[in-house]
C-alpha positions as CSV (number, residue, x, y, z in Angstrom):
1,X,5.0,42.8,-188.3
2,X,4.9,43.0,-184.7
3,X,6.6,46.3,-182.6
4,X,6.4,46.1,-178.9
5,X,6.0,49.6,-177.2
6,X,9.1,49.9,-175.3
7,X,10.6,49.8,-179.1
8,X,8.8,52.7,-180.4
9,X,10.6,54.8,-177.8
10,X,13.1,57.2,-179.2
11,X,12.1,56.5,-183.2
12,X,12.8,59.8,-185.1
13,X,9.0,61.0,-186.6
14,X,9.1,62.6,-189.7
15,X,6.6,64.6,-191.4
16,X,6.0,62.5,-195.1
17,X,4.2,65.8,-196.7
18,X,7.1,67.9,-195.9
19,X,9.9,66.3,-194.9
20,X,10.1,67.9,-191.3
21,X,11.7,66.1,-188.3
22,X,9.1,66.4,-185.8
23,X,11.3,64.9,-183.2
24,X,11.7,61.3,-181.2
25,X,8.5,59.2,-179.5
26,X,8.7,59.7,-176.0
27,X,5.7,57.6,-175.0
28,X,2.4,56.1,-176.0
29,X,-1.4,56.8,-175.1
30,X,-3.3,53.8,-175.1
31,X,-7.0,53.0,-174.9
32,X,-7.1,51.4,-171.8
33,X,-11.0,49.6,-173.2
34,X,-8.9,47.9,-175.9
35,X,-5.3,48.1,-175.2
36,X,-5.0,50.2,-178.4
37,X,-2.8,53.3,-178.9
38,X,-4.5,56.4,-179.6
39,X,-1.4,58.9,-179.7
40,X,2.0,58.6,-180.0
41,X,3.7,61.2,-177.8
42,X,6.4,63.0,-179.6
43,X,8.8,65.2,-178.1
44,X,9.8,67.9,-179.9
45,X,13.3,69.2,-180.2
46,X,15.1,71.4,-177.4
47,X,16.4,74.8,-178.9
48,X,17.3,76.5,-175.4
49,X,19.3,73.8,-173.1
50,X,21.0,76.0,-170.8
51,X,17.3,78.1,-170.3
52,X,15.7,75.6,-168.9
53,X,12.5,76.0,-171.0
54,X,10.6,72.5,-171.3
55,X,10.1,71.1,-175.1
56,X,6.3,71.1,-176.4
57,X,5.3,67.7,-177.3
58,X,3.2,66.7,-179.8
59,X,0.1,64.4,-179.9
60,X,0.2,62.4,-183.2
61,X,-3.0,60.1,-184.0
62,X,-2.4,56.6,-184.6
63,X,-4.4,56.8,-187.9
64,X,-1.7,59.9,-189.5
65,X,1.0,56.6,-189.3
66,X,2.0,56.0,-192.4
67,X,5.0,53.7,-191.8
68,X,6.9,52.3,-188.6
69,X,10.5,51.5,-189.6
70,X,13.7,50.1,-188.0
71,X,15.1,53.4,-187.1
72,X,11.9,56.1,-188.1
73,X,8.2,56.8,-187.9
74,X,6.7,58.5,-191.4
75,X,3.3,60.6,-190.6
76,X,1.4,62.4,-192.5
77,X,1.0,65.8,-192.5
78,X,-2.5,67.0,-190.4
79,X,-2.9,69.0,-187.7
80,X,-1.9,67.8,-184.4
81,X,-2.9,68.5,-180.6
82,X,-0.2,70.3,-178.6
């Protein structure tokens, strides 16, 4: 199965391990060498809107994918770069 980039964008991630919404891909880091993708960028949920304080996103490695769906990503559970 083939997944273009642009259609990664805004799949929900979810944590297989345990179960935790994680929050929606907001971009990719690719290997620029080998056209690759090292990372999937995940933005992590807003909890203060009207604050104005900017979401952490997350840096997931390609190899803690478990399953790319229709409608979500599955990763496993490991430690990820902030």
């Amino acid at each position: 199965m083939f997944i273009k980039t642009s259609n990664l964008r805004e799949l929900d991630v979810i944590n297989v391990d345990e179960g935790v919404y994680l929050g929606n891909i907001c971009d990719v880091d690719l290997n620029p060498e080998n056209g690759r993708i090292n990372y999937l960028i995940v933005g992590r949920p807003r909890l203060f809107l009207f604050w104005g304080r900017r979401h952490q996103d997350l840096e997931i490695a390609w190899k803690d994918v478990t399953l790319i769906g229709t409608d979500v990503v599955l990763v496993k559970n490991r430690t990820w770069h902030r």
